[in-house]
LODREN-857181 format. One record per residue: residue number from 0; x negated, y negated, z of N, C-alpha, C in turn. Coordinates in Angstrom, 3 decimals, decimal comma, m for minus. Example, Ala and Ser with C-alpha at 12.3 -4.5 7.8 and 13.67 -1.06 7.14 Angstrom:
! LODREN-857181
<site><num>0</num><n_px>m13,190</n_px><n_py>5,690</n_py><n_pz>7,800</n_pz><ca_px>m12,300</ca_px><ca_py>4,500</ca_py><ca_pz>7,800</ca_pz><c_px>m13,200</c_px><c_py>3,300</c_py><c_pz>7,800</c_pz></site>
<site><num>1</num><n_px>m12,850</n_px><n_py>2,250</n_py><n_pz>7,080</n_pz><ca_px>m13,670</ca_px><ca_py>1,060</ca_py><ca_pz>7,140</ca_pz><c_px>m12,900</c_px><c_py>m0,030</c_py><c_pz>7,870</c_pz></site>
! end
This chain:
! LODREN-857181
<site><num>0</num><n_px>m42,831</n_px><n_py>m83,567</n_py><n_pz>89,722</n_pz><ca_px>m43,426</ca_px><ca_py>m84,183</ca_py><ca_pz>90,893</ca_pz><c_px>m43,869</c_px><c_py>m83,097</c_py><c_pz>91,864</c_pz></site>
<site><num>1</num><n_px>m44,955</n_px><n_py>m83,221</n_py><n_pz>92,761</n_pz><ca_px>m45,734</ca_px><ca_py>m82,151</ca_py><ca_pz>93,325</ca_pz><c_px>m45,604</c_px><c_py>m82,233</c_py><c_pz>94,792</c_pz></site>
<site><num>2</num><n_px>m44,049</n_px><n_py>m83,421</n_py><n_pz>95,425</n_pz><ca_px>m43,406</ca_px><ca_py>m83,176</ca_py><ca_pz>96,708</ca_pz><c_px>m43,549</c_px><c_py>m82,143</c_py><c_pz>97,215</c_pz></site>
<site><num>3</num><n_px>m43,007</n_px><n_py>m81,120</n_py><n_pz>96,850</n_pz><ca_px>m42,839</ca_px><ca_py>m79,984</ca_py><ca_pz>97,985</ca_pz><c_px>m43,780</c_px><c_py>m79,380</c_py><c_pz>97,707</c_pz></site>
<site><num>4</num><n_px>m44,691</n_px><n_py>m78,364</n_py><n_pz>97,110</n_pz><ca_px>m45,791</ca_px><ca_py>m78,068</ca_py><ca_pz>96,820</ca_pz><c_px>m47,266</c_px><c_py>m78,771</c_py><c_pz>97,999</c_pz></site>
<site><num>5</num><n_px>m47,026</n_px><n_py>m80,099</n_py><n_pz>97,540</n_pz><ca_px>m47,767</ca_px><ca_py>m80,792</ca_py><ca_pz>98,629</ca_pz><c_px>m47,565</c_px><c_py>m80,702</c_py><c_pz>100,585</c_pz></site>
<site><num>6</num><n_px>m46,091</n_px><n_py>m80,712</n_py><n_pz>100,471</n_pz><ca_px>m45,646</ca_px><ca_py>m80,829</ca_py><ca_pz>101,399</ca_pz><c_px>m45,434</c_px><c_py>m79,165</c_py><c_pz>102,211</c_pz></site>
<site><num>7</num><n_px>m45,735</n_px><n_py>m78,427</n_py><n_pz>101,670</n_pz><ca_px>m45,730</ca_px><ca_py>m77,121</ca_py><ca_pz>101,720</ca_pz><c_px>m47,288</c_px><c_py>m76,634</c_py><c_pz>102,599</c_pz></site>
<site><num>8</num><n_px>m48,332</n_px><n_py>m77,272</n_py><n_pz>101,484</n_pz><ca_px>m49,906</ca_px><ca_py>m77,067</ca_py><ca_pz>102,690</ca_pz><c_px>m49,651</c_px><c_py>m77,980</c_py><c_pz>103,973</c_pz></site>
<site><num>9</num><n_px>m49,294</n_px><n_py>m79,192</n_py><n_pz>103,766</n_pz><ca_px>m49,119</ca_px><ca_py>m79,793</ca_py><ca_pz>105,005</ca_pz><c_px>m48,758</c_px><c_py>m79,233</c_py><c_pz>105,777</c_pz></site>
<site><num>10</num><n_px>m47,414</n_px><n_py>m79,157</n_py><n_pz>105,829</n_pz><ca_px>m46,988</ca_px><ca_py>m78,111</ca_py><ca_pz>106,977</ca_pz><c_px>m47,403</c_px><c_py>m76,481</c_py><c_pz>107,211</c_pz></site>
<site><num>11</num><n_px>m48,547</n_px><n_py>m76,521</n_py><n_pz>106,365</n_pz><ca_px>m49,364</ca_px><ca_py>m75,145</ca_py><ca_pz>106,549</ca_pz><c_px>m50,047</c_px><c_py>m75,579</c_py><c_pz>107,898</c_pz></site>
<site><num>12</num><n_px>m50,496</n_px><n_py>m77,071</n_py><n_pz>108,076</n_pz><ca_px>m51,379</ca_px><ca_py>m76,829</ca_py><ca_pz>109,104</ca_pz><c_px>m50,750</c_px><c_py>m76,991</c_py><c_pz>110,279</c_pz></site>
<site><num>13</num><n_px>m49,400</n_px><n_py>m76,766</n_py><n_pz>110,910</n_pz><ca_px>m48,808</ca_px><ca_py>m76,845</ca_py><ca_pz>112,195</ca_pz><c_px>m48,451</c_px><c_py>m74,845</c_py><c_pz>112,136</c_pz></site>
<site><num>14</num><n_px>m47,964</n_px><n_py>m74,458</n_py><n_pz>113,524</n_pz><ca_px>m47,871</ca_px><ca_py>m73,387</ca_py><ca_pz>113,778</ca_pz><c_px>m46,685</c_px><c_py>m72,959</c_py><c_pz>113,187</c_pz></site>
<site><num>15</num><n_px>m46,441</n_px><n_py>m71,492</n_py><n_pz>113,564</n_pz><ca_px>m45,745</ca_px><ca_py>m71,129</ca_py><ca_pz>112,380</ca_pz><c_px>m44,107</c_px><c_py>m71,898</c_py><c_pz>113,288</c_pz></site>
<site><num>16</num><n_px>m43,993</n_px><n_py>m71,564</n_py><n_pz>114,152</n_pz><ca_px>m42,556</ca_px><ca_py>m72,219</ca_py><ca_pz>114,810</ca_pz><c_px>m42,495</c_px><c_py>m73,593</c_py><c_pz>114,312</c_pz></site>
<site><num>17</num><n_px>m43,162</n_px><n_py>m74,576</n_py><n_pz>114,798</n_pz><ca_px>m43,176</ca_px><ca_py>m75,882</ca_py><ca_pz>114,069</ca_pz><c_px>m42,764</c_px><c_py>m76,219</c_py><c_pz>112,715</c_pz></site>
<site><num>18</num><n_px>m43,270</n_px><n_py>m75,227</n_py><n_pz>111,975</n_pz><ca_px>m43,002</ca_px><ca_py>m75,432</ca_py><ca_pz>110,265</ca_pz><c_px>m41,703</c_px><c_py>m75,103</c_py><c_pz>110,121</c_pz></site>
<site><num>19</num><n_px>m41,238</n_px><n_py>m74,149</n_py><n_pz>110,936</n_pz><ca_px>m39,977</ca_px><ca_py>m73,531</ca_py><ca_pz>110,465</ca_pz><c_px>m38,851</c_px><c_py>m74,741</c_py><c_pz>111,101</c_pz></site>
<site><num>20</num><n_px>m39,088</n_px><n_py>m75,156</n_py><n_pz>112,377</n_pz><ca_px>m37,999</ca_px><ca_py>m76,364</ca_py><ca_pz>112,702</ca_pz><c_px>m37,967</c_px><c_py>m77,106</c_py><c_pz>112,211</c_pz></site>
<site><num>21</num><n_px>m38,733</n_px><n_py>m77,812</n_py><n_pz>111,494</n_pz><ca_px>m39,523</ca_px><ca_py>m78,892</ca_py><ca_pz>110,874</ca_pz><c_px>m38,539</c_px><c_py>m78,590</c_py><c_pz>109,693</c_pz></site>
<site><num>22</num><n_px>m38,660</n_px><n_py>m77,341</n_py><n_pz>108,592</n_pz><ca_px>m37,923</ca_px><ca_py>m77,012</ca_py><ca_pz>107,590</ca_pz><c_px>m36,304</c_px><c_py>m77,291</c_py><c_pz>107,915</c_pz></site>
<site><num>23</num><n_px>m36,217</n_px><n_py>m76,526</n_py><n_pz>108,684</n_pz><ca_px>m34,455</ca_px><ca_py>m76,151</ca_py><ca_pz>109,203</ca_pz><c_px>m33,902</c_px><c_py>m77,970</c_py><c_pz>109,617</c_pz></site>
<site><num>24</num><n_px>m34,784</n_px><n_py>m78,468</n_py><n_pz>110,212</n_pz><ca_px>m34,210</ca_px><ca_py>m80,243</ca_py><ca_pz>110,466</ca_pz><c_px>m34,144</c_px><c_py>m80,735</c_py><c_pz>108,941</c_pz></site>
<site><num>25</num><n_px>m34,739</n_px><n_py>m80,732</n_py><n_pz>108,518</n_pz><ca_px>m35,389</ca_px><ca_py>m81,419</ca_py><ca_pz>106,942</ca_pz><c_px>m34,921</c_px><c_py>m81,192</c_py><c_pz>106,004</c_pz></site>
<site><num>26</num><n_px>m33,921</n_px><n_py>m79,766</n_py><n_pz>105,750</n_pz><ca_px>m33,257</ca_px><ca_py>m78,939</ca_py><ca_pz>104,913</ca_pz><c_px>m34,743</c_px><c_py>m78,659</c_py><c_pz>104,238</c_pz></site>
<site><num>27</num><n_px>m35,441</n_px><n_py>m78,151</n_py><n_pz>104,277</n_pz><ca_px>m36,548</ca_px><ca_py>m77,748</ca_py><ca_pz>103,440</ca_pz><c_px>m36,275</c_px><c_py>m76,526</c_py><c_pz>102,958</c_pz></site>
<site><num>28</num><n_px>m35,824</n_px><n_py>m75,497</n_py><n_pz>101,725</n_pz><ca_px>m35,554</ca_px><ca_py>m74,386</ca_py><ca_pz>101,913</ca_pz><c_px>m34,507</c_px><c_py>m73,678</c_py><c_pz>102,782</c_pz></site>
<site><num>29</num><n_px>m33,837</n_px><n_py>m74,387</n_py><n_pz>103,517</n_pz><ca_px>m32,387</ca_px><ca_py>m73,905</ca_py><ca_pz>104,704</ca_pz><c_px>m31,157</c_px><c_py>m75,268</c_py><c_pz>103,950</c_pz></site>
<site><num>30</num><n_px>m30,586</n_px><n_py>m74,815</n_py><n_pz>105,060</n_pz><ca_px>m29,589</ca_px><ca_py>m76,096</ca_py><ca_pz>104,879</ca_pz><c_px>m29,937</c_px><c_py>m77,118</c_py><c_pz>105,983</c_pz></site>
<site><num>31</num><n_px>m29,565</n_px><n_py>m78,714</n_py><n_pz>106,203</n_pz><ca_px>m29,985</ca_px><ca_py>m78,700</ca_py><ca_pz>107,377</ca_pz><c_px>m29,339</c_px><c_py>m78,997</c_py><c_pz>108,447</c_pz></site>
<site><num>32</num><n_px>m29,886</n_px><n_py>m78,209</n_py><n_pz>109,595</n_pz><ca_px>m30,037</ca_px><ca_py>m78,243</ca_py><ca_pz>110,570</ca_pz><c_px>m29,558</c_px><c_py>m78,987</c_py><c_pz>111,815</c_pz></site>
<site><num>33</num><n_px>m28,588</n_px><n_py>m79,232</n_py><n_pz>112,635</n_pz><ca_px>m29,129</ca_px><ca_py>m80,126</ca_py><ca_pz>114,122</ca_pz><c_px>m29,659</c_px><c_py>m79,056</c_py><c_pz>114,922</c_pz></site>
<site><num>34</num><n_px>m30,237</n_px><n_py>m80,073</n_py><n_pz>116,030</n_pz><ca_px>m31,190</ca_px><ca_py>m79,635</ca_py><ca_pz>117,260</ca_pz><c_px>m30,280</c_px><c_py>m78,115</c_py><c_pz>118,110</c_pz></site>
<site><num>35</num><n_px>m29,237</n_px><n_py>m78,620</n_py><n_pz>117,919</n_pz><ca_px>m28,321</ca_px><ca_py>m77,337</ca_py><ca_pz>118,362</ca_pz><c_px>m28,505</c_px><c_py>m75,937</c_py><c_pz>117,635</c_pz></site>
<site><num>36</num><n_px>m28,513</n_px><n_py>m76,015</n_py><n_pz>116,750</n_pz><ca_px>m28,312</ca_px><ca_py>m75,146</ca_py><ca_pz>115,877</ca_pz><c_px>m29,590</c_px><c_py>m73,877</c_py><c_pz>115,386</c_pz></site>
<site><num>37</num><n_px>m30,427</n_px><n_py>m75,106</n_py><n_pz>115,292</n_pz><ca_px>m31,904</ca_px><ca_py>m74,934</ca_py><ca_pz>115,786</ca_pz><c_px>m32,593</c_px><c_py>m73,942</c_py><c_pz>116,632</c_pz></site>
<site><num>38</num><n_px>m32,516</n_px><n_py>m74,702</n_py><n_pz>118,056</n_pz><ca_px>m32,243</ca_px><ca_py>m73,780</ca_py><ca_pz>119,368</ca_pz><c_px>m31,337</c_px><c_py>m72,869</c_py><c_pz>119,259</c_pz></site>
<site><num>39</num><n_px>m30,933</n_px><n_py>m72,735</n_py><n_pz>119,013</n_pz><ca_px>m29,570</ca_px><ca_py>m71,563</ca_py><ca_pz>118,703</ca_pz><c_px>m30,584</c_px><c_py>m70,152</c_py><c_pz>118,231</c_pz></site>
<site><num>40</num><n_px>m30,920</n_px><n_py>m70,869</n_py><n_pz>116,828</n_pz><ca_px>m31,675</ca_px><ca_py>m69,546</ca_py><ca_pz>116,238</ca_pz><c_px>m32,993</c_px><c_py>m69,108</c_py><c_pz>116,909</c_pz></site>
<site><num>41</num><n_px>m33,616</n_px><n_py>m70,111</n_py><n_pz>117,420</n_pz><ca_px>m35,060</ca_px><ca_py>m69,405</ca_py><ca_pz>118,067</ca_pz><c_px>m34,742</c_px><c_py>m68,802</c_py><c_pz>119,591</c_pz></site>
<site><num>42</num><n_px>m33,608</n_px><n_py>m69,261</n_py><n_pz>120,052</n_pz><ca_px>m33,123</ca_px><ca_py>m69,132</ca_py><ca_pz>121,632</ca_pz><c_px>m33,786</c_px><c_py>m69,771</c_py><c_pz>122,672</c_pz></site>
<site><num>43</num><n_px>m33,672</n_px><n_py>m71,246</n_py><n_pz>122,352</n_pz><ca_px>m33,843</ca_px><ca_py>m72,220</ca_py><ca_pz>123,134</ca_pz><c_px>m33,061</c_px><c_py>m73,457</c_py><c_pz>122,716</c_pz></site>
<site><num>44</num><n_px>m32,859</n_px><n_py>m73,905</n_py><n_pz>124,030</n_pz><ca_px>m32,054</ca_px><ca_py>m75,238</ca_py><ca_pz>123,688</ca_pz><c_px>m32,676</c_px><c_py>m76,451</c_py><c_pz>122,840</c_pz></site>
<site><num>45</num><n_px>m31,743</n_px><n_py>m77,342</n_py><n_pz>122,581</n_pz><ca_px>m31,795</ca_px><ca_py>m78,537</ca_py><ca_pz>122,081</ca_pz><c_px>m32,441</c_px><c_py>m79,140</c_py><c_pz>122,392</c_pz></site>
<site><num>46</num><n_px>m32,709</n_px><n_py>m79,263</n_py><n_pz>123,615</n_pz><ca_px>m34,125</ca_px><ca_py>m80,339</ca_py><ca_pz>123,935</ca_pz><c_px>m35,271</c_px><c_py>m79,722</c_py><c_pz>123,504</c_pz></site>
<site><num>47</num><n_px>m35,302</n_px><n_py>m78,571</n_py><n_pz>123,396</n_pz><ca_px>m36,770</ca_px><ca_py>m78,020</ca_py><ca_pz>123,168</ca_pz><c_px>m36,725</c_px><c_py>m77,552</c_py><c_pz>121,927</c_pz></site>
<site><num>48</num><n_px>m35,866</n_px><n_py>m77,607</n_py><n_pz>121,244</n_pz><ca_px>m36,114</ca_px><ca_py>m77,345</ca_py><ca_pz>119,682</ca_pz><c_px>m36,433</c_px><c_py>m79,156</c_py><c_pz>119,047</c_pz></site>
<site><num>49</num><n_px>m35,507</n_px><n_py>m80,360</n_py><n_pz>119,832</n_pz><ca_px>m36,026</ca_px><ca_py>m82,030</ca_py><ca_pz>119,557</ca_pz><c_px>m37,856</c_px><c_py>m81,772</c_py><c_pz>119,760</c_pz></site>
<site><num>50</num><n_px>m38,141</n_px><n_py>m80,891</n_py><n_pz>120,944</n_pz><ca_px>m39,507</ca_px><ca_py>m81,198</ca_py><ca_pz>121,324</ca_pz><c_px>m40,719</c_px><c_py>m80,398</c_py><c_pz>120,741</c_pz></site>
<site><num>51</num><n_px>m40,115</n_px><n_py>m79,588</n_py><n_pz>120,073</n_pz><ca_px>m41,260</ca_px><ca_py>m78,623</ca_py><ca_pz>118,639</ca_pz><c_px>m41,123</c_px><c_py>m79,493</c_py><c_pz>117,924</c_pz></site>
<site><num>52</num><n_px>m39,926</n_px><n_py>m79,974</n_py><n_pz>117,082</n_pz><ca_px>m40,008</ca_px><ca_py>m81,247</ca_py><ca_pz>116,073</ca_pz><c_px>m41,186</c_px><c_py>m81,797</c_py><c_pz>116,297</c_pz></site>
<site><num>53</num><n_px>m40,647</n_px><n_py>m82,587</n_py><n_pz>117,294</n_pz><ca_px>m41,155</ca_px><ca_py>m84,194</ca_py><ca_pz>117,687</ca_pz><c_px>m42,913</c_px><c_py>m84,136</c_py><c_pz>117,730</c_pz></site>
<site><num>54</num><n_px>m43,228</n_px><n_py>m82,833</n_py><n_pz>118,118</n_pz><ca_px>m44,813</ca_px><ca_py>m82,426</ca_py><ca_pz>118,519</ca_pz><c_px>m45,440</c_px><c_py>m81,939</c_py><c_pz>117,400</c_pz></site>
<site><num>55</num><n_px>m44,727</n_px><n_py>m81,310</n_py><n_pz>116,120</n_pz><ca_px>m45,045</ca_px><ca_py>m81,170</ca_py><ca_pz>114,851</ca_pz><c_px>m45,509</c_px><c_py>m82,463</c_py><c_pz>113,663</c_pz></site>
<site><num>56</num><n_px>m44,083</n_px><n_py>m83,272</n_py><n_pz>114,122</n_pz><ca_px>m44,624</ca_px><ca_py>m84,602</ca_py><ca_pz>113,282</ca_pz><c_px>m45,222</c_px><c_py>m85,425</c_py><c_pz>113,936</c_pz></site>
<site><num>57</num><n_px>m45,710</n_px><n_py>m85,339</n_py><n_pz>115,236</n_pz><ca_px>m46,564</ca_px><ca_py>m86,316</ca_py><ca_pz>115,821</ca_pz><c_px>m47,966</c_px><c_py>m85,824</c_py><c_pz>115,299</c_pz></site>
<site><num>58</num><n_px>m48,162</n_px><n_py>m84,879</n_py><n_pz>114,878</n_pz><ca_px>m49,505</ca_px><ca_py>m84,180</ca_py><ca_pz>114,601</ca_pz><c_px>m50,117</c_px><c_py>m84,806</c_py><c_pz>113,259</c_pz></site>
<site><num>59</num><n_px>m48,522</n_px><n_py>m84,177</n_py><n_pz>112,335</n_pz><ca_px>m49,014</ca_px><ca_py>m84,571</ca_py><ca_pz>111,068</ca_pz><c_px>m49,339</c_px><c_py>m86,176</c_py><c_pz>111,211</c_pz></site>
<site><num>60</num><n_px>m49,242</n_px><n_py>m86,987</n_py><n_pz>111,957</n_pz><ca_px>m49,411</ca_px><ca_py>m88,635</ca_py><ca_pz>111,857</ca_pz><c_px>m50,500</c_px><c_py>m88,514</c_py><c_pz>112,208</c_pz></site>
<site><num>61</num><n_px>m51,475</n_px><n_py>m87,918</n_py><n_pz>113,178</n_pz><ca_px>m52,449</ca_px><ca_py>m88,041</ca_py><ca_pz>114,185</ca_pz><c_px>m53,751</c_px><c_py>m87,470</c_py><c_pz>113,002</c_pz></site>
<site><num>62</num><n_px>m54,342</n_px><n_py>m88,758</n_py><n_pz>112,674</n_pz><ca_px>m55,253</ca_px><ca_py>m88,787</ca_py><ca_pz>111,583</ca_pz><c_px>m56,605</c_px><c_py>m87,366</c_py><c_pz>112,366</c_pz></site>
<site><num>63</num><n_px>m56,680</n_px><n_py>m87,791</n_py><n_pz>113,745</n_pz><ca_px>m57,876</ca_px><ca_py>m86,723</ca_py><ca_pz>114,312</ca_pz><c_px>m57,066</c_px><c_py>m85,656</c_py><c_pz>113,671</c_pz></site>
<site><num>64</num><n_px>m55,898</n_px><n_py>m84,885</n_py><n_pz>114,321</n_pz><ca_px>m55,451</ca_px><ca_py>m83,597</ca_py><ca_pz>113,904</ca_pz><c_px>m56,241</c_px><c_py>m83,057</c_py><c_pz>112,861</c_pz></site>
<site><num>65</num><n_px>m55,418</n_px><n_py>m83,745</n_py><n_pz>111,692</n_pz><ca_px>m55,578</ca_px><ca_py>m83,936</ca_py><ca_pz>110,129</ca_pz><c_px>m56,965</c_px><c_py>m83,732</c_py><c_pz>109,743</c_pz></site>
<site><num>66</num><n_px>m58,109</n_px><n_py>m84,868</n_py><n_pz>110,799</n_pz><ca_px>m59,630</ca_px><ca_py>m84,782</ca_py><ca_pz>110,172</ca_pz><c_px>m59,960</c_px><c_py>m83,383</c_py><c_pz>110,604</c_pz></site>
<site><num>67</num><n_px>m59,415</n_px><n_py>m82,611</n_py><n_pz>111,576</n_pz><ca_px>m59,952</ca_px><ca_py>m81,700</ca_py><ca_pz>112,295</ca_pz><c_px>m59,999</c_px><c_py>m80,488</c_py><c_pz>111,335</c_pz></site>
<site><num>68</num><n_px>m58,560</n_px><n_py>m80,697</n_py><n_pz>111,207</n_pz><ca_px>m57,944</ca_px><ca_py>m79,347</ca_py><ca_pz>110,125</ca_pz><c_px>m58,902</c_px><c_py>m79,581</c_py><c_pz>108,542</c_pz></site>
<site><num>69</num><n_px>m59,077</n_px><n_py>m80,383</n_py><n_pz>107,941</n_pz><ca_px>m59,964</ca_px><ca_py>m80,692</ca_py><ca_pz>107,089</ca_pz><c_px>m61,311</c_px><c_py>m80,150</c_py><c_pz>107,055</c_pz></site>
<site><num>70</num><n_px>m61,905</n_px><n_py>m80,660</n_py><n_pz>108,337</n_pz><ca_px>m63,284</ca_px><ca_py>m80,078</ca_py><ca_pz>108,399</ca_pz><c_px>m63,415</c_px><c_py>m78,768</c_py><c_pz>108,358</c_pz></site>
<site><num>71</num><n_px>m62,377</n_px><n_py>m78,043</n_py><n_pz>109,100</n_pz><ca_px>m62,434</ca_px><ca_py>m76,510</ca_py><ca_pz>108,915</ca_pz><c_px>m61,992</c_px><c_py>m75,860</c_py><c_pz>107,737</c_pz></site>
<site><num>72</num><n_px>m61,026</n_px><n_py>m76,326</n_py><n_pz>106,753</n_pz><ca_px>m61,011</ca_px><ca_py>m75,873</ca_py><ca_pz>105,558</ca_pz><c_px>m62,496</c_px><c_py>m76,273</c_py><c_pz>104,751</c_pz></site>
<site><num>73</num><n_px>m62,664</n_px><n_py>m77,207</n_py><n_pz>104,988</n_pz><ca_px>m64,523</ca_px><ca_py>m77,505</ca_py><ca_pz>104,051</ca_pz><c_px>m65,093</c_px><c_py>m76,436</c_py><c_pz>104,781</c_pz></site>
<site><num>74</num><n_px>m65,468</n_px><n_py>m76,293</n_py><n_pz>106,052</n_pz><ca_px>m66,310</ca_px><ca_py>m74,994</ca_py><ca_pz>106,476</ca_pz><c_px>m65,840</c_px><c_py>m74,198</c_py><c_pz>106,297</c_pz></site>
<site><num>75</num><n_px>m64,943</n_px><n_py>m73,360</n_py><n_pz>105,748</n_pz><ca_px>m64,220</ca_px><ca_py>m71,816</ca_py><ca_pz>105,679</ca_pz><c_px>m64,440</c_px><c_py>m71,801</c_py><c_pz>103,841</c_pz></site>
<site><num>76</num><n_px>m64,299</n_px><n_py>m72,692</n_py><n_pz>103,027</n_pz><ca_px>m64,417</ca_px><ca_py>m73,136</ca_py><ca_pz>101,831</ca_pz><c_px>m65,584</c_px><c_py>m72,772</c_py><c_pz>101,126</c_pz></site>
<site><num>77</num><n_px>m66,829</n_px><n_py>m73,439</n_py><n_pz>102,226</n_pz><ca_px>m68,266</ca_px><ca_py>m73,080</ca_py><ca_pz>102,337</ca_pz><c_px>m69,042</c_px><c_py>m71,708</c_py><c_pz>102,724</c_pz></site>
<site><num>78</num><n_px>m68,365</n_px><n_py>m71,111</n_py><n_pz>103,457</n_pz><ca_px>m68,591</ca_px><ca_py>m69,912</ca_py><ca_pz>103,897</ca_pz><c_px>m68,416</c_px><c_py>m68,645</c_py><c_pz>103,009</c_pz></site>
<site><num>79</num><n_px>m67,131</n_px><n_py>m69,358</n_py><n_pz>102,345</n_pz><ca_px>m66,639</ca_px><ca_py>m68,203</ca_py><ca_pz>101,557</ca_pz><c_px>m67,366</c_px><c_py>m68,282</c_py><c_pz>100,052</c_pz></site>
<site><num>80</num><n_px>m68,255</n_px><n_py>m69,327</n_py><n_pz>99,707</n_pz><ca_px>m68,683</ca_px><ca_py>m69,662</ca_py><ca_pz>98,717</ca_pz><c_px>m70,444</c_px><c_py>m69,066</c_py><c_pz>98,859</c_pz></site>
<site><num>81</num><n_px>m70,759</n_px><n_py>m68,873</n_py><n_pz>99,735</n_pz><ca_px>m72,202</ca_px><ca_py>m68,519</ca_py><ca_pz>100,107</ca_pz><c_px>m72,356</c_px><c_py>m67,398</c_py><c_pz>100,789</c_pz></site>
<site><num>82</num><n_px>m70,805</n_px><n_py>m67,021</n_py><n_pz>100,838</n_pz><ca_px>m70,813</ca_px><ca_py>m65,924</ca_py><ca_pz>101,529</ca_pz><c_px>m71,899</c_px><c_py>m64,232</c_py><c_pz>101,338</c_pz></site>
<site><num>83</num><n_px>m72,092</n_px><n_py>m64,334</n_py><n_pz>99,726</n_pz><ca_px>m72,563</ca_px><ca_py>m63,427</ca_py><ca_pz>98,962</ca_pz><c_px>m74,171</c_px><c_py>m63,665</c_py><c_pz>98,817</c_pz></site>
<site><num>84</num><n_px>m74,668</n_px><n_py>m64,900</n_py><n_pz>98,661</n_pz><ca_px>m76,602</ca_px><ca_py>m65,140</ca_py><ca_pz>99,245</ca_pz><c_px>m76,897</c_px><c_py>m64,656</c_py><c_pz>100,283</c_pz></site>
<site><num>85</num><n_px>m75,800</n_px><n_py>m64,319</n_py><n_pz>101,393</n_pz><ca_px>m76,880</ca_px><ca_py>m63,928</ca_py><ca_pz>102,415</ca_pz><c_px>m77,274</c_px><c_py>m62,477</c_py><c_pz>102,855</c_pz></site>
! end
């Protein structure tokens, strides 16, 4: 099954802090995680390690995000494909 693999570009398209809390809550590759523990390692508290979460997976839901990040992989895709005609 191609779960994590898949789930791996996804969270390519949030920043690199995001992916990593996102992992560490999720056990993705870590063990997992609470919000404490979290904050702990980046050196910020619990509320603000809940609030990288929370702003990471609100993204991945947010179909604009998603169309946005899309369009720019098709244009970077394109660029790099025609790159050599011009």
């Amino acid at each position: 099954m191609r779960v994590v693999p898949d789930l791996t570009g996804i969270l390519g398209l949030l920043s690199e802090r995001e992916q990593q809390v996102i992992r560490m809550r999720l056990g993705i590759g870590h063990r997992r995680c609470t919000f404490t523990v979290i904050g702990r390692h980046f050196s910020f508290n619990r509320s603000r390690a809940w609030y990288v979460y929370w702003n990471g997976i609100n993204k991945l839901y947010d179909p604009d995000f998603i169309g946005r990040q899309r369009r720019e992989w098709d244009a970077q895709r394109i660029r790099d494909e025609f790159k050599d005609w011009a």
